[in-house]
C-alpha positions in Angstrom: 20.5 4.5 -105.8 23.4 4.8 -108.5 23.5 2.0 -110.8 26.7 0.9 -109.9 25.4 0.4 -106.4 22.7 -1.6 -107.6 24.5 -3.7 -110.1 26.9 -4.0 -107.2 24.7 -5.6 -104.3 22.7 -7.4 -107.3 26.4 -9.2 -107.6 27.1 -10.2 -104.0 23.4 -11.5 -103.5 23.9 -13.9 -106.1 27.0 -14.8 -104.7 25.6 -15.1 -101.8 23.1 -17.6 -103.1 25.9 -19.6 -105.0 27.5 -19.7 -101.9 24.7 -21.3 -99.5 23.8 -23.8 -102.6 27.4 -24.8 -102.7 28.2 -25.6 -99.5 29.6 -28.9 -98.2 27.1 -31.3 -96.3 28.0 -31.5 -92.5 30.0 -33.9 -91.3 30.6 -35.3 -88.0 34.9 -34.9 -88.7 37.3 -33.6 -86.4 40.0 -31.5 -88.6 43.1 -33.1 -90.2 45.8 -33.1 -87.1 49.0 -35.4 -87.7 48.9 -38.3 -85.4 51.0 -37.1 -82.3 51.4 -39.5 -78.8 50.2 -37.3 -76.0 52.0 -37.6 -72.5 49.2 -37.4 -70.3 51.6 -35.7 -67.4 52.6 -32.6 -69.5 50.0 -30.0 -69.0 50.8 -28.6 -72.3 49.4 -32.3 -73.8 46.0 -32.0 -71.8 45.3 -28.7 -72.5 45.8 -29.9 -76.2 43.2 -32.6 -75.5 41.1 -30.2 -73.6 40.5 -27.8 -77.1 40.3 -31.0 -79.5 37.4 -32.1 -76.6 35.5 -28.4 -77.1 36.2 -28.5 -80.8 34.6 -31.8 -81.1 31.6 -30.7 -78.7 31.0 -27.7 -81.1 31.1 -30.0 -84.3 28.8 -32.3 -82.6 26.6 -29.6 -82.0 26.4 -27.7 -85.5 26.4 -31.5 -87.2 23.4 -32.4 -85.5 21.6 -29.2 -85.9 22.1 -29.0 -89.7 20.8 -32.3 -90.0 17.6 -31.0 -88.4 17.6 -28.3 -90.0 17.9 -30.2 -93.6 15.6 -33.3 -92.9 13.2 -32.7 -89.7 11.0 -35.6 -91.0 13.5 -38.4 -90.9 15.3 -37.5 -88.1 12.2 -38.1 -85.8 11.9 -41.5 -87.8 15.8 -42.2 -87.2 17.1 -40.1 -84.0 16.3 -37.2 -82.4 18.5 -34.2 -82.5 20.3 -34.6 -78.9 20.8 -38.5 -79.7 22.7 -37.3 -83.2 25.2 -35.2 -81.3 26.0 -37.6 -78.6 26.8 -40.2 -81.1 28.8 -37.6 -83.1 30.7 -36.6 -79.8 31.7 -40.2 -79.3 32.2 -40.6 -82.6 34.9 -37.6 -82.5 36.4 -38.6 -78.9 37.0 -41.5 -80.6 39.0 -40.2 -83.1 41.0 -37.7 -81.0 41.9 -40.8 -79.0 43.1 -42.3 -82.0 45.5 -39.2 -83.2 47.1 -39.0 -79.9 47.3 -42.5 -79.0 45.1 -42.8 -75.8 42.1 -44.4 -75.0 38.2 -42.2 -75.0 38.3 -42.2 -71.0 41.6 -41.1 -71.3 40.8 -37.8 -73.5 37.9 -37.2 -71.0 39.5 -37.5 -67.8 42.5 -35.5 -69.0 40.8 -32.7 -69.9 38.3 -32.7 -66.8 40.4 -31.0 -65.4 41.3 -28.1 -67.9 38.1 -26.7 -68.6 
C-alpha cells in the first residue's frame, strides 16, 4: 500500500474517532420549528402533524436506545428502555402540541388518520 494511502486512511480513522468522542449527548428534543396554529380541517395541517408525530417516535426511539447503550446499569435501577421512550414520546407530543397550538389528543387523533 502506497504511503499516501496509508497516511490517508490513518487521517480519516482519527477523525473518525474525534468524531464519535465529540458527539452531542442525546436528547429527547423535537427540532427548532417556529410556533405555527394548525387548522385541524386542512389536510395539509395534519399531515404536518402526522411527520412531527413519526419524527418524535423516531427520536423517542434513538433517545432511549443511546441511553442503554451509554449506562445499562442505571437504567435497570431508574427505567427500563421501553419506559424511557414512552416518556420521551409524550414528552415530544407535548411539545408539538405546544408549537402548533393544540392539545396532545389533538396531535394524536389528527394524525390517526394519516399514517
Amino acid at each position: 500500500m502506497p504511503l499516501a494511502a496509508r497516511i490517508g486512511a490513518l487521517g480519516m480513522t482519527v477523525m473518525i474517532i474525534g468524531m464519535w468522542a465529540t458527539r452531542p449527548a442525546p436528547e429527547c428534543v423535537m427540532p427548532a420549528e417556529p410556533r405555527r396554529h394548525i387548522n385541524l380541517a386542512r389536510i395539509v395541517d395534519r399531515e404536518h402533524l402526522a411527520a412531527d408525530l413519526l419524527e418524535s417516535e423516531r427520536i423517542a426511539r434513538r433517545y432511549s436506545a443511546a441511553l442503554a447503550a451509554a449506562a445499562t446499569e442505571k437504567l435497570s435501577l431508574l427505567a427500563r428502555p421501553g419506559d424511557l421512550a414512552d416518556q420521551c414520546q409524550a414528552a415530544l407530543v407535548a411539545q408539538i402540541a405546544t408549537a402548533h397550538n393544540v392539545t396532545a389528543d389533538q396531535v394524536r387523533s389528527a394524525t390517526a388518520g394519516n399514517r
